[in-house]
C-alpha positions in Angstrom: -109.7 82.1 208.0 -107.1 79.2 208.2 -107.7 78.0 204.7 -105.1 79.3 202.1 -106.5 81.8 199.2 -106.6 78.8 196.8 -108.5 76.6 199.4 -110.4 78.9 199.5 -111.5 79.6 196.0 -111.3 75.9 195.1 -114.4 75.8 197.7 -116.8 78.8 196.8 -116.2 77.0 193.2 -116.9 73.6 193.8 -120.1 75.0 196.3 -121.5 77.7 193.8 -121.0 75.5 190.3 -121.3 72.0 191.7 -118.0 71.0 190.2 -114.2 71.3 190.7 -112.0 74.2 188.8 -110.0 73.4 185.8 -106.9 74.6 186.5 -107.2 77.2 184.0 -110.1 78.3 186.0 -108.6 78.3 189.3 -105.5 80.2 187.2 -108.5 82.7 185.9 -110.1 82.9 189.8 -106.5 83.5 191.5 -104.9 86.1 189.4 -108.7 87.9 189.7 -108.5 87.5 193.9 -104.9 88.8 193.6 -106.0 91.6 191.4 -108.6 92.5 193.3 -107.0 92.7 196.6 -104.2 94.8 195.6 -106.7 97.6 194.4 -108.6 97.4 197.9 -108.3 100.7 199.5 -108.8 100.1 203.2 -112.0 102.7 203.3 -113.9 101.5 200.3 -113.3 97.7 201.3 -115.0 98.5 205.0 -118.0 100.0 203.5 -118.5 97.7 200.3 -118.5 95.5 203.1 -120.4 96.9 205.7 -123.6 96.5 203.3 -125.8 93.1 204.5 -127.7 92.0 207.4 -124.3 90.6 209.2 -122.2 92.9 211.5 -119.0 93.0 209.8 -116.0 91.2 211.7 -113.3 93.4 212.2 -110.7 90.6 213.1 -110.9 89.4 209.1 -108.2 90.9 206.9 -110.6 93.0 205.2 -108.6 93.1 202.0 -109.1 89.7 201.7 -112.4 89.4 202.4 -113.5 92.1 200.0 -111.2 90.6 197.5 -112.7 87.1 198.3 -116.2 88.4 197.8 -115.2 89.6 194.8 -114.5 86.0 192.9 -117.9 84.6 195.0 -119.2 87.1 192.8 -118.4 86.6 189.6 -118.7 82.8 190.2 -122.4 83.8 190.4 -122.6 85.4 187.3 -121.2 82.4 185.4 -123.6 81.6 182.9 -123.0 78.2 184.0 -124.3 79.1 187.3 -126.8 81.6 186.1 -128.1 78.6 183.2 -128.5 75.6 185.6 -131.4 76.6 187.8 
């Protein structure tokens, strides 16, 4: 993961809701990522994300990726996102 936190988010936005973040959404998604990851304990982050069909990667900050999986999803339980389809 190259990409910066905001990168990022910017993308899972743009790729779940079809349109960029206002920047008081991006505001809104950063402050929760940031939230999130600072109340990752390193046990509950490996086996929240140890659930799926994909072998986790161990190399990935996992604190990150938790945290990151965290905005995906509430970005798909937007009503905007929900509504559309």
């Amino acid at each position: 993961m190259d990409a910066t936190d905001e990168e990022l988010i910017k993308s899972a936005f743009l790729n779940i809701v079809h349109r960029p973040p206002s920047e008081e959404e991006m505001q809104i998604l950063l402050t929760t990522f940031l939230t999130e990851r600072s109340q990752i304990a390193a046990p509950t982050s490996v086996q929240l994300l140890e659930v799926g069909r994909l072998p986790l990667n161990r190399e990935l900050p996992q604190d990150r990726l938790l945290a990151l999986t965290m905005v995906n999803r509430l970005l798909l339980n937007l009503s905007e996102t929900v509504s559309r389809h």
